[in-house]
TINU-674374 format. One record per atom (N, C-alpha, C, O): x, y, z. Coordinates in steps of 0.1 Angstrom, whole numbers, padded with zeros to 4 digits, always signed. Example, Ala and Ser with C-alpha at 12.3 -4.5 7.8 and 13.67 -1.06 7.14 Angstrom:
BEGIN
+0132-0057+0078;+0123-0045+0078;+0132-0033+0078;+0142-0033+0085;+0128-0022+0071;+0137-0011+0071;+0129+0000+0079;+0134+0011+0080;
% end
This chain:
BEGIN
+2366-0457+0116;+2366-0469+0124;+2380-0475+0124;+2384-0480+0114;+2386-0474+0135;+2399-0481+0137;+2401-0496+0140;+2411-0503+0137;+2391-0499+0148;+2394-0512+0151;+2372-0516+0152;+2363-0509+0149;+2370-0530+0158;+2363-0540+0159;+2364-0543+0174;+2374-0549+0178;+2354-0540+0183;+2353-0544+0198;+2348-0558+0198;+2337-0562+0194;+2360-0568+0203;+2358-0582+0201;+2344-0588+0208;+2336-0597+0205;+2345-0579+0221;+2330-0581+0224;+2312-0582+0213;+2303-0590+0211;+2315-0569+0209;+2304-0569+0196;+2304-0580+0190;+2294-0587+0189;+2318-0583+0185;+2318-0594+0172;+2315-0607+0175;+2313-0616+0167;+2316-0608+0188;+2314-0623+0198;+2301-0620+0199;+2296-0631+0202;+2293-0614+0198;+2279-0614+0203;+2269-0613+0188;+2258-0618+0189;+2274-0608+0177;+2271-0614+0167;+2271-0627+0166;+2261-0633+0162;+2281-0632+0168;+2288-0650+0163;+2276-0658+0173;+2273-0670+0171;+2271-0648+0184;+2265-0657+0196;+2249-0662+0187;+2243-0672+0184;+2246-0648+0186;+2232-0644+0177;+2234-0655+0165;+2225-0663+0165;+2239-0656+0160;+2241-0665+0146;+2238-0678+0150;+2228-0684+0147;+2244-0682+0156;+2248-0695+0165;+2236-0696+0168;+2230-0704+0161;+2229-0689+0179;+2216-0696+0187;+2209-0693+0179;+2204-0704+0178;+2204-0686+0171;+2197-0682+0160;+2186-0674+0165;+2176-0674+0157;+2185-0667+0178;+2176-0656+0183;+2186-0652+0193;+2193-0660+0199;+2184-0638+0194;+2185-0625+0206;+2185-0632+0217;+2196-0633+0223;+2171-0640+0223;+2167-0640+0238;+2181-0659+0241;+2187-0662+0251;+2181-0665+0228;+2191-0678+0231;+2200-0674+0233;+2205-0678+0244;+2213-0659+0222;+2223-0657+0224;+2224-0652+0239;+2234-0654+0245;+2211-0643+0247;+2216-0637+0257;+2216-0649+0269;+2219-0646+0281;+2212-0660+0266;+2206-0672+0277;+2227-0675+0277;+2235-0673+0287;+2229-0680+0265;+2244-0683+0262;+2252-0677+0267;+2259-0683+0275;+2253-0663+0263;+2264-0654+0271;+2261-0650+0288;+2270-0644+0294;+2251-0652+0295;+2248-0647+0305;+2246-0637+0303;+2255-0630+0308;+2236-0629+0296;+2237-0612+0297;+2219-0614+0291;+2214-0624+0288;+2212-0598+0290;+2200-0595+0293;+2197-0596+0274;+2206-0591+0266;+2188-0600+0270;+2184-0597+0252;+2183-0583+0251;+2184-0580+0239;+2182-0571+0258;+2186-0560+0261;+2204-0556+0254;+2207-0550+0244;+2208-0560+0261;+2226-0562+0261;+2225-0565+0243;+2229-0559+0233;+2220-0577+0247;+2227-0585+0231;+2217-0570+0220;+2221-0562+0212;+2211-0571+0223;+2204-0555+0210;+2215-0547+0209;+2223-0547+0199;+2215-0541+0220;+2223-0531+0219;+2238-0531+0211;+2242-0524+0202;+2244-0542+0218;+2256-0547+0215;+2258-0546+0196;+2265-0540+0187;+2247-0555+0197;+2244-0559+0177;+2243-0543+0171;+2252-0538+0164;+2233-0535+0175;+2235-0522+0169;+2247-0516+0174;+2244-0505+0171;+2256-0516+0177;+2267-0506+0181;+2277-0512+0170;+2286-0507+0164;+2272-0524+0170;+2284-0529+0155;+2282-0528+0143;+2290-0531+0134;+2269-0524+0140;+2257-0519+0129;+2265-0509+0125;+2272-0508+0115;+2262-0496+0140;+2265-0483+0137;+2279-0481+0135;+2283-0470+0129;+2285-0488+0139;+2303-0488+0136;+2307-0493+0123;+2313-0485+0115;+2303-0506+0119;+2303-0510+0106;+2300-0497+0094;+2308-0491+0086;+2282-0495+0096;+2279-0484+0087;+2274-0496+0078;+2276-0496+0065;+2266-0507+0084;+2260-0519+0077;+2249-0528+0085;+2249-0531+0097;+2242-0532+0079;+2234-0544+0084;+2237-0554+0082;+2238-0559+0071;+2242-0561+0096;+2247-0572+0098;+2238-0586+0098;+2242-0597+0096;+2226-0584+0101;+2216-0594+0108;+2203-0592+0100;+2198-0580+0100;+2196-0602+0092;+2186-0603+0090;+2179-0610+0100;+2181-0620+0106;+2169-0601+0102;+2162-0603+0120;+2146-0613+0114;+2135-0609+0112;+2153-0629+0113;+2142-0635+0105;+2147-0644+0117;+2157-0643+0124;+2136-0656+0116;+2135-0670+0126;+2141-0685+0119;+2134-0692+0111;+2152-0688+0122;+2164-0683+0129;+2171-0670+0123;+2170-0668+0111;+2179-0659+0133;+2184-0649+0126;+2192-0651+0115;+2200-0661+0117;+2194-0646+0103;+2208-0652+0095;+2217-0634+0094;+2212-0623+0095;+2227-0638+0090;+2240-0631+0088;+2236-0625+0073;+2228-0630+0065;+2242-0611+0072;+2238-0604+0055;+2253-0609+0051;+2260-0618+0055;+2254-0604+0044;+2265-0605+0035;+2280-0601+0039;+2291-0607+0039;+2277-0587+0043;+2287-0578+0056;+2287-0586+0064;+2298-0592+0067;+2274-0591+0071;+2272-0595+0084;+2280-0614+0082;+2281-0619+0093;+2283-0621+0074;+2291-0632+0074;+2309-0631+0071;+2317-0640+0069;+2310-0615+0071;+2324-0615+0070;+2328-0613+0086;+2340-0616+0088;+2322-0609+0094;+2324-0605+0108;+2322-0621+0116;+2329-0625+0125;+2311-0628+0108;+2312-0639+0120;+2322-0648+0112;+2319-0660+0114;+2331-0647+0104;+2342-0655+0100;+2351-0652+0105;+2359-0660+0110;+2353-0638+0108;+2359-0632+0118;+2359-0636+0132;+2370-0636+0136;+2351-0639+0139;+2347-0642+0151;+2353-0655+0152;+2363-0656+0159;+2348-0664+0143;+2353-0677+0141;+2373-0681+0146;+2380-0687+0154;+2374-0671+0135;+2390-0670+0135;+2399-0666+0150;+2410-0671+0154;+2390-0657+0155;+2399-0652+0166;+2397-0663+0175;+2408-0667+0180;+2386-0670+0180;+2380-0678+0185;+2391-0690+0186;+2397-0695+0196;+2393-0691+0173;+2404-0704+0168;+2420-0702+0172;+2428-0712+0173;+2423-0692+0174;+2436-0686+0177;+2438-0687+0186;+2447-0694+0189;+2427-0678+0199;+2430-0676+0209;+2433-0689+0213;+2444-0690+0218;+2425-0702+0213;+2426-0713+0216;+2441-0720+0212;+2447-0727+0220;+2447-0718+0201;+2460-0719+0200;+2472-0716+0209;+2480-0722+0215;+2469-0703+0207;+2478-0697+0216;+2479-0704+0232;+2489-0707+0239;+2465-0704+0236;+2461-0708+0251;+2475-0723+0252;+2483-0725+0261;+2472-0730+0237;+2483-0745+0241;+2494-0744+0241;+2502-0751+0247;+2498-0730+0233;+2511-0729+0231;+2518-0723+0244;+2529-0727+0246;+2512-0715+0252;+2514-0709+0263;+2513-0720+0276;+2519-0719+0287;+2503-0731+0273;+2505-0744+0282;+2499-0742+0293;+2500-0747+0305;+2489-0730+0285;+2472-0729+0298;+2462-0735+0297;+2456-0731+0287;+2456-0741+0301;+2442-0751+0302;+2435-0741+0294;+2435-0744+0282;+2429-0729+0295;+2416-0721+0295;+2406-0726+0301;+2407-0727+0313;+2396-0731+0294;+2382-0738+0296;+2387-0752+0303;+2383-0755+0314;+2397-0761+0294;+2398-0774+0297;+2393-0778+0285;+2400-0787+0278;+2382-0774+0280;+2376-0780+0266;+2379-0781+0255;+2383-0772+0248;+2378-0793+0250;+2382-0798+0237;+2382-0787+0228;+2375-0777+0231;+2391-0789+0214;+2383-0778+0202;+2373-0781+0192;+2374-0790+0183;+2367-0777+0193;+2354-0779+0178;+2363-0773+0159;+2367-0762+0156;+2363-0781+0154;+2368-0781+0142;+2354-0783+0131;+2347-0792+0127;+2355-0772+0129;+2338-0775+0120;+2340-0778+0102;+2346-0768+0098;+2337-0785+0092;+2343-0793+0078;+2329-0797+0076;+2322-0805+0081;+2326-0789+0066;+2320-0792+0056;+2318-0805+0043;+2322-0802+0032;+2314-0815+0044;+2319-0826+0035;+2306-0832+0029;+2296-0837+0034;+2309-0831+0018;+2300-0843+0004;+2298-0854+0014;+2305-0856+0024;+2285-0860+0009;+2280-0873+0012;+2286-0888+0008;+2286-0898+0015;+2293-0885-0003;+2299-0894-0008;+2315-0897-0003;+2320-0908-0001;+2322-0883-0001;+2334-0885+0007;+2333-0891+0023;+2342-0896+0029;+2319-0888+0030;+2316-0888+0040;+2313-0908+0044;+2313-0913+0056;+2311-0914+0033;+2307-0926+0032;+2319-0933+0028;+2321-0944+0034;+2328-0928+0021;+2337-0935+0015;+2354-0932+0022;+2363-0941+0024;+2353-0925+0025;+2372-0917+0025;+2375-0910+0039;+2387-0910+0043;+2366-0904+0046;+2361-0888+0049;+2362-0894+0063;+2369-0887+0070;+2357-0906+0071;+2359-0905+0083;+2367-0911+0092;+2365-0910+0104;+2381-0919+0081;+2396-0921+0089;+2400-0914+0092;+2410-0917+0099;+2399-0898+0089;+2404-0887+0089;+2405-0884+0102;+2415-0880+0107;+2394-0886+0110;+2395-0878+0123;+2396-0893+0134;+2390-0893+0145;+2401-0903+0131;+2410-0916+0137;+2420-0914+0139;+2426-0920+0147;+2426-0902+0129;+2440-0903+0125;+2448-0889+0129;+2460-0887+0125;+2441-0878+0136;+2440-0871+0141;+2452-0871+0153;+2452-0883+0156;+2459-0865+0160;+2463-0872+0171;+2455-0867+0183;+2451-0856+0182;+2452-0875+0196;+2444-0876+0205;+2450-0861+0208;+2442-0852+0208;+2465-0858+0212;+2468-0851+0224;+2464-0835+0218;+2466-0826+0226;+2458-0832+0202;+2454-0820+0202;+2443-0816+0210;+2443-0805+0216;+2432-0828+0213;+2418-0824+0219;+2408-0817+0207;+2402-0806+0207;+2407-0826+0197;+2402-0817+0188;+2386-0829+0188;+2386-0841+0191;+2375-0820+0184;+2367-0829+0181;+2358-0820+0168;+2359-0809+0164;+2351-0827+0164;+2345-0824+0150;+2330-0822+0145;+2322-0832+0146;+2328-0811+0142;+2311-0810+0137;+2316-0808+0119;+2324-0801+0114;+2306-0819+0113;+2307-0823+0102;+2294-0819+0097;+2283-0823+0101;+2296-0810+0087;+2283-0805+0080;+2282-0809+0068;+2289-0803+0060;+2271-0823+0061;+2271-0827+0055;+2265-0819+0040;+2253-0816+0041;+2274-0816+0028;+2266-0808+0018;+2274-0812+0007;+2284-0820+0008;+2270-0809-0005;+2267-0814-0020;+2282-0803-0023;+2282-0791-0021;+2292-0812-0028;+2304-0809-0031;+2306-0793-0040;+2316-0786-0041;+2296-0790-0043;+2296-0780-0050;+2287-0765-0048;+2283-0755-0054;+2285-0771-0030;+2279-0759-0024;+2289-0760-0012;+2287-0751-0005;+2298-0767-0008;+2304-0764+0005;+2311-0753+0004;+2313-0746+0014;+2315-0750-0006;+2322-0731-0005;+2317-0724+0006;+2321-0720+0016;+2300-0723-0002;+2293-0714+0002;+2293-0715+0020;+2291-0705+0026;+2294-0725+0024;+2293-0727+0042;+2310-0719+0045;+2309-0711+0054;+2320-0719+0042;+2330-0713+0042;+2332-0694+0040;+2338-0685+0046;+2325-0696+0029;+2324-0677+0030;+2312-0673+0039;+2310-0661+0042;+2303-0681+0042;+2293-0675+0052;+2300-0681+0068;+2294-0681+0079;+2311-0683+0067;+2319-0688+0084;+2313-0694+0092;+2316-0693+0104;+2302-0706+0086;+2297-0717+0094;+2306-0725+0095;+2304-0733+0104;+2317-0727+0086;+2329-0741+0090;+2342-0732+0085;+2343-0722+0079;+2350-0740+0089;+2364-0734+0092;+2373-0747+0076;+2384-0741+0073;+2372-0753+0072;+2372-0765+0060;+2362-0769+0055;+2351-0767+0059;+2367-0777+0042;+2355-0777+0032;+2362-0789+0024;+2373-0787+0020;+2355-0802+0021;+2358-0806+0008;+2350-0805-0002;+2338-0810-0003;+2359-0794-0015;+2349-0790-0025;+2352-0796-0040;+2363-0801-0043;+2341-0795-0047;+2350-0794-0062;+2352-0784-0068;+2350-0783-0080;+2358-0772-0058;+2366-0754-0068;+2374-0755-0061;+2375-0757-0049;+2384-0753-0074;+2399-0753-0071;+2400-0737-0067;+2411-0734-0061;+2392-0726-0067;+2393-0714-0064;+2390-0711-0051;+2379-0713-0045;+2398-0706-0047;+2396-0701-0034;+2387-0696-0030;+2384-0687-0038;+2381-0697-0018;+2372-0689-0015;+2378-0678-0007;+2388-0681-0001;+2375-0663-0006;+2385-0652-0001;+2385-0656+0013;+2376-0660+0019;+2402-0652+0018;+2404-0656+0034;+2410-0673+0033;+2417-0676+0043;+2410-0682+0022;+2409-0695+0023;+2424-0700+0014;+2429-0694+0005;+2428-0711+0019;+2441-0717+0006;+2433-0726+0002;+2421-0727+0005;+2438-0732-0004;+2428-0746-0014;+2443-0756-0017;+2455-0751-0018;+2439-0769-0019;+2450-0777-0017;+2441-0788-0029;+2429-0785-0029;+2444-0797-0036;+2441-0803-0044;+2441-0818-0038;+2452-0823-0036;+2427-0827-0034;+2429-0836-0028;+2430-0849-0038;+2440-0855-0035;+2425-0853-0047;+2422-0859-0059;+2410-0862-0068;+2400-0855-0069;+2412-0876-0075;+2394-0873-0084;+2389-0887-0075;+2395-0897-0072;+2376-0883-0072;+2365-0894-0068;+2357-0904-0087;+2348-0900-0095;+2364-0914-0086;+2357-0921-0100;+2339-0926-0093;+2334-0932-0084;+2334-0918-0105;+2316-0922-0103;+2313-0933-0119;+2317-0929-0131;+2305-0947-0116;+2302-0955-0122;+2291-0960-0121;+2284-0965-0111;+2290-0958-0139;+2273-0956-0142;+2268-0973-0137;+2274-0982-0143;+2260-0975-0130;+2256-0990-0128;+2242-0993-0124;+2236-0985-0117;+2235-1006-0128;+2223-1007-0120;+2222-1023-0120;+2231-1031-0124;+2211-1026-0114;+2208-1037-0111;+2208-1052-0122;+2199-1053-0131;+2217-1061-0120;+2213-1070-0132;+2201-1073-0137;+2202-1079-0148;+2190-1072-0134;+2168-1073-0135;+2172-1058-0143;+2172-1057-0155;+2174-1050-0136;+2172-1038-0143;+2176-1040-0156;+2168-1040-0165;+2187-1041-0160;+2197-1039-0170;+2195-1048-0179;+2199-1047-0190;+2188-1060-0174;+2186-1068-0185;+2171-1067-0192;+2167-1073-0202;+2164-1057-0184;+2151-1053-0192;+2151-1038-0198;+2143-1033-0205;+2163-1031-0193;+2164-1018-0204;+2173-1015-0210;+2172-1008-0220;+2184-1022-0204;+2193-1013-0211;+2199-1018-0220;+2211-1021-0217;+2193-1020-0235;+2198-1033-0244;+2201-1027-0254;+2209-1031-0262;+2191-1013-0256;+2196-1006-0266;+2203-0994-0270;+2214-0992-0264;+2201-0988-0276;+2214-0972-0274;+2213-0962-0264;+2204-0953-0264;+2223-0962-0253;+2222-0954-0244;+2215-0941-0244;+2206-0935-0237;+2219-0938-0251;+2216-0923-0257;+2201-0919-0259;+2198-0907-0261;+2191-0929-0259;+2180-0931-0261;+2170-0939-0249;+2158-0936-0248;+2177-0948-0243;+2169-0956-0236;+2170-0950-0221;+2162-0954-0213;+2182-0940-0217;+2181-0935-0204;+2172-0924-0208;+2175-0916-0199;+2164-0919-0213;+2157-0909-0212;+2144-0911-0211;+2135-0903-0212;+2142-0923-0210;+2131-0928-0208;+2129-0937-0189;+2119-0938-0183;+2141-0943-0185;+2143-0950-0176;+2144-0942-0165;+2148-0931-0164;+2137-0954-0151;+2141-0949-0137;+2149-0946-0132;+2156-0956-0127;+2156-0929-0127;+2169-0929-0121;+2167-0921-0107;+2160-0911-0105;+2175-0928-0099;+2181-0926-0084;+2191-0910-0087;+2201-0907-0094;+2184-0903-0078;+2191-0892-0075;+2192-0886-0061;+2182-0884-0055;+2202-0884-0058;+2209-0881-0040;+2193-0868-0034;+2185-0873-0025;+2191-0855-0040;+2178-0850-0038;+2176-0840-0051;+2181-0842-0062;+2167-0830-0047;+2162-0820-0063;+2178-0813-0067;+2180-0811-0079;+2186-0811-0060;+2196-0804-0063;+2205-0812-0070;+2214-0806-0077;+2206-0824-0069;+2214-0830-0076;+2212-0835-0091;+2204-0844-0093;+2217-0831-0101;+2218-0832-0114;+2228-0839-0120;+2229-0837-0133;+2238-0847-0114;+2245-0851-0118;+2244-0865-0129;+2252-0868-0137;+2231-0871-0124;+2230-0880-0135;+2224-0875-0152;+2226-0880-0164;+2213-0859-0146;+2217-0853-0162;+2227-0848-0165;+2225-0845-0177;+2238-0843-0161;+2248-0845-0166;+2251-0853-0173;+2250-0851-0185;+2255-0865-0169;+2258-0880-0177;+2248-0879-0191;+2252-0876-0202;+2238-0880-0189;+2227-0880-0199;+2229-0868-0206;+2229-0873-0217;+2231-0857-0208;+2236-0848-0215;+2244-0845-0220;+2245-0835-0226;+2253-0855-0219;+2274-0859-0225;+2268-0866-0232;+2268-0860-0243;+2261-0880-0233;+2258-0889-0239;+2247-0881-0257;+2244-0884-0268;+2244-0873-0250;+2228-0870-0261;+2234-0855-0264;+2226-0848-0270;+2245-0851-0261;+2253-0836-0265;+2243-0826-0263;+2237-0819-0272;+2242-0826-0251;+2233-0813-0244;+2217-0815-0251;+2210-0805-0251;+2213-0825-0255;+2200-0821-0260;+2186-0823-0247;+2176-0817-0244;+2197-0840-0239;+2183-0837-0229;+2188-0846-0215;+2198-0854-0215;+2181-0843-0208;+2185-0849-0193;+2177-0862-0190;+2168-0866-0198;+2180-0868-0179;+2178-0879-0179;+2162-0881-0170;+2159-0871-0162;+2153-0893-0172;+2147-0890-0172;+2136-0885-0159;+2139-0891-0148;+2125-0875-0158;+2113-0870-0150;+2114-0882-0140;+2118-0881-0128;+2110-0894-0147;+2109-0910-0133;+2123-0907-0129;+2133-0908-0136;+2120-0900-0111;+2133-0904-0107;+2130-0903-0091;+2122-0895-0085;+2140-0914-0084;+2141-0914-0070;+2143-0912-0063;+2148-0922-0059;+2144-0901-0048;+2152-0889-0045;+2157-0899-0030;+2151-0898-0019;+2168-0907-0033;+2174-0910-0018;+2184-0900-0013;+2193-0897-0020;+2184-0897-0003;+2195-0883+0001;+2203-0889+0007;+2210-0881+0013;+2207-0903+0010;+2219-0908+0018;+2227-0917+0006;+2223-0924-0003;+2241-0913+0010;+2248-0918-0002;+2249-0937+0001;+2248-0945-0008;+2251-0940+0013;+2250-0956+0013;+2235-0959+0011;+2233-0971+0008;+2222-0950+0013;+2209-0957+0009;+2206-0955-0009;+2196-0960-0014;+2215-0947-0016;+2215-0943-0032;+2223-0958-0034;+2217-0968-0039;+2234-0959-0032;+2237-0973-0038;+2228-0984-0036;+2226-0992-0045;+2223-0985-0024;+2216-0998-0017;+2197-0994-0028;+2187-1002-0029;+2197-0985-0033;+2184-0984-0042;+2187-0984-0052;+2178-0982-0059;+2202-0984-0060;+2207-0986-0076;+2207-1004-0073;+2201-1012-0081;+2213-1007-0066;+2212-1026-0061;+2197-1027-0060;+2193-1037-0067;+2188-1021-0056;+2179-1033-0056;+2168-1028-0068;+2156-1031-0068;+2174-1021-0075;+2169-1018-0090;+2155-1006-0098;+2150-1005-0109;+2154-0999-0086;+2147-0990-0087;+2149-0982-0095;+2140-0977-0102;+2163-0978-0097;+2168-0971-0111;+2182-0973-0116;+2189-0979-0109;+2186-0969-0127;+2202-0961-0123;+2209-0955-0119;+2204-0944-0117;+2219-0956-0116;+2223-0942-0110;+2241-0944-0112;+2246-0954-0118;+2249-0931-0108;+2263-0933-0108;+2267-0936-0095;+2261-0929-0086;+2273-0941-0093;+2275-0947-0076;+2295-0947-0074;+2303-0952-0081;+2296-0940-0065;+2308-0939-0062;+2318-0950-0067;+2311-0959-0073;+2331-0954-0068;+2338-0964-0073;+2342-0978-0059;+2344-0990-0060;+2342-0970-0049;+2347-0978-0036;+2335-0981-0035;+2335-0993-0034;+2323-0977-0034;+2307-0986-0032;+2308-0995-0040;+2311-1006-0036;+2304-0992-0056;+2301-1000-0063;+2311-1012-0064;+2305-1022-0064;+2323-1012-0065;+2331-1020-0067;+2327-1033-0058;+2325-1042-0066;+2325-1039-0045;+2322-1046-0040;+2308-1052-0046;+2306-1064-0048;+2301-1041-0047;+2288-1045-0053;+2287-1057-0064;+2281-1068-0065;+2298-1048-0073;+2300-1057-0089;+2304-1068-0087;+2299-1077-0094;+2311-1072-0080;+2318-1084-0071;+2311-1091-0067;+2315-1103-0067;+2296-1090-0062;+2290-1098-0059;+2277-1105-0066;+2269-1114-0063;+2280-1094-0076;+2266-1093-0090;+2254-1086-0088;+2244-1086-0095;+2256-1077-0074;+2243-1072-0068;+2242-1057-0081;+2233-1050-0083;+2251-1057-0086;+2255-1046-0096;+2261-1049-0110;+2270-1056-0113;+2252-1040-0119;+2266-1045-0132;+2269-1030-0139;+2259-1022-0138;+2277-1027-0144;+2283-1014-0153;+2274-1016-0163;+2268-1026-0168;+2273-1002-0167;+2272-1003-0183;+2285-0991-0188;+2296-0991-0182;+2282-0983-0198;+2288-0971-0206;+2303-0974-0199;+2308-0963-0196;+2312-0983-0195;+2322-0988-0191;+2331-0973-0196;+2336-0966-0188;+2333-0969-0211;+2338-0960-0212;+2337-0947-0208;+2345-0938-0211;+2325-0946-0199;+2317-0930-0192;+2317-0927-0183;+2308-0919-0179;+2329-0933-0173;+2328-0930-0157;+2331-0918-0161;+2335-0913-0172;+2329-0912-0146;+2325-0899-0143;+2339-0892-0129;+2337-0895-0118;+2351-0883-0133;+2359-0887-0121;+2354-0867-0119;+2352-0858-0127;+2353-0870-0105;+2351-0856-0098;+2363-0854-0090;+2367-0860-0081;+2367-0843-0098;+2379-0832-0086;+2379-0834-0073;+2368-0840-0071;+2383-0832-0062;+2380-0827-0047;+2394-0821-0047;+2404-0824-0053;+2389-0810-0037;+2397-0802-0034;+2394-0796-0016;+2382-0796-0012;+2405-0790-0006;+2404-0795+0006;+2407-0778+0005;+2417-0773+0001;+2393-0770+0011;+2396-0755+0011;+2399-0753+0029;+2390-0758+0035;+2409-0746+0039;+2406-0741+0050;+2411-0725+0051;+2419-0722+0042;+2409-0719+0056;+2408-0705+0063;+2422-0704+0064;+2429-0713+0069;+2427-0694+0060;+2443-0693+0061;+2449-0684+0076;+2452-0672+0077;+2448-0691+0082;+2450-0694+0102;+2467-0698+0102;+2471-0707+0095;+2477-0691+0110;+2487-0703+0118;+2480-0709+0127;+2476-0702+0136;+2476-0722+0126;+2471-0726+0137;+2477-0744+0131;+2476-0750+0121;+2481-0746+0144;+2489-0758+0143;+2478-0768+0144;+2482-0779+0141;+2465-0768+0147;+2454-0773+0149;+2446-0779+0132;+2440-0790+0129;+2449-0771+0126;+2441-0769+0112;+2452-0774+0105;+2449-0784+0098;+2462-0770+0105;+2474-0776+0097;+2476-0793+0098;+2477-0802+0089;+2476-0795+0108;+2474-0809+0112;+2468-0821+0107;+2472-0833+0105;+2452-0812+0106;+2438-0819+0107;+2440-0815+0088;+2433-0822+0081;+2447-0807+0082;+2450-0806+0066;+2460-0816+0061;+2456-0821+0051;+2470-0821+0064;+2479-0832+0064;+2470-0844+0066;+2472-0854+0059;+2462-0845+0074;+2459-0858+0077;+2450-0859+0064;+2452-0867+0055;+2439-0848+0064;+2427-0850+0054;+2436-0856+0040;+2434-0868+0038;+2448-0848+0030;+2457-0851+0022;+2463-0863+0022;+2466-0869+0012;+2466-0866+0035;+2474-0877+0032;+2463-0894+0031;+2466-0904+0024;+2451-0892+0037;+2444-0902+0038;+2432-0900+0023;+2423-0909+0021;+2433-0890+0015;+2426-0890+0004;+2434-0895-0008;+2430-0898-0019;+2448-0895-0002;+2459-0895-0012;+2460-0912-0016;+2464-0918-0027;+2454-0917+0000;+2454-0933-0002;+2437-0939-0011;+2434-0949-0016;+2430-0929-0009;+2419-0936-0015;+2408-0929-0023;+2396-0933-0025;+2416-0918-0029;+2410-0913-0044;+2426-0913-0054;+2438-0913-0052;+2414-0912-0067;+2426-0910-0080;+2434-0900-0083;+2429-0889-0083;+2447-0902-0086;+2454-0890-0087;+2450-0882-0099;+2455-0871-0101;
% end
């Protein structure tokens, strides 16, 4: 196999995208006939299965290094098109970024204010739990990522954005009916606010505190939006750790009080993108840096 027929690889990326045969061929103008065929001819060239043929289709393993591929050329050509000072389409660019809930609430959306108009860039923001957005980058659903692995994902540079401070806090009612006695004891028994099932970060906390013995407790909350998780540590449902830019206002107003003052929690971020010349991405990476630089810890 010498090369990759860009056609194929575009008609995978289409299949991925629409997430069935008969959508990709509605998209491309061509017959679900076409798009079969197409898919197997890249099967049989590869010498792999690209496509799990499930509802929506998803990408194998092989089959997500091709549509990062796709992705990439996609991204270029469109470069080149500005640098050459051809319209193409006319259409804006889609910049696809993966981002935490919490950067997303706090930090994350001066970024694309600050953008300059005259690139034409616009943005699909895929919101995920800081320590799964990798995974949206090696599977080539987004082109950036704010994560907490300083390791690259392959194909990707990684740039060091700073630490997000998280502070343990709950409601003054709350705190003045539990939390009077030894931490280490009384949160394992108390109601805690957690973002959904995947999030474990408050046993973490509870597990630094009690040295791995146990996590925090079964009673717990599952709000999945990070401004509705603070807005349910304020009105006292549980504890929880609440970003430093949330809470800080909060505490200000008494709608909040600290406790374990000595036990914030500071999380890494780190700003992963696809290693592209593309003056588009480079750009949209300066801006992300320079606007994290003003409102996380070094």
């Amino acid at each position: 196999m010498n090369d990759l027929p860009l056609d194929q690889v575009r008609t995978l990326l289409a299949v991925v995208d629409e997430g069935t045969f008969d959508a990709a061929a509605a998209a491309l103008h061509v017959t679900p006939s076409a798009i079969s065929q197409r898919v197997k001819a890249l099967e049989q060239r590869t010498g792999r299965v690209l496509l799990l043929r499930t509802k929506p289709v998803r990408p194998t393993e092989s089959g997500e290094v091709l549509v990062r591929l796709a992705r990439q050329v996609a991204r270029l050509e469109r470069d080149a098109y500005a640098e050459l000072g051809l319209s193409g389409t006319g259409e804006p660019t889609r910049v696809s970024v993966a981002v935490n809930a919490d950067s997303l609430a706090t930090w994350f959306l001066p970024v694309l204010t600050r953008v300059p108009e005259e690139l034409r860039l616009y943005f699909e923001l895929r919101r995920e739990d800081e320590d799964h957005t990798a995974a949206l980058l090696r599977e080539g659903v987004v082109m950036a990522a704010v994560t907490s692995s300083p390791d690259p994902v392959p194909g990707c540079s990684v740039r060091s954005l700073g630490r997000m401070r998280y502070l343990p806090v709950a409601a003054p009612d709350f705190a003045a009916r539990h939390l009077g006695g030894p931490l280490e004891q009384v949160l394992l028994d108390l109601p805690v606010v957690a973002f959904d099932r995947r999030d474990d970060f408050q046993d973490g906390f509870v597990r630094r505190l009690t040295r791995g013995r146990s996590n925090a407790s079964a009673l717990r909350h599952y709000v999945p939006t990070s401004e509705g998780f603070a807005e349910a540590v304020a009105a006292g449902l549980g504890w929880g750790l609440v970003p430093e830019a949330q809470a800080d206002p909060l505490l200000r107003t008494g709608r909040l009080v600290g406790f374990a003052a000595d036990r914030t929690v500071d999380v890494p971020l780190y700003w992963q993108q696809w290693k592209l010349d593309s003056p588009a991405l480079a750009q949209v990476a300066r801006t992300v840096t320079a606007t994290a630089g003003e409102a996380l810890r070094a």
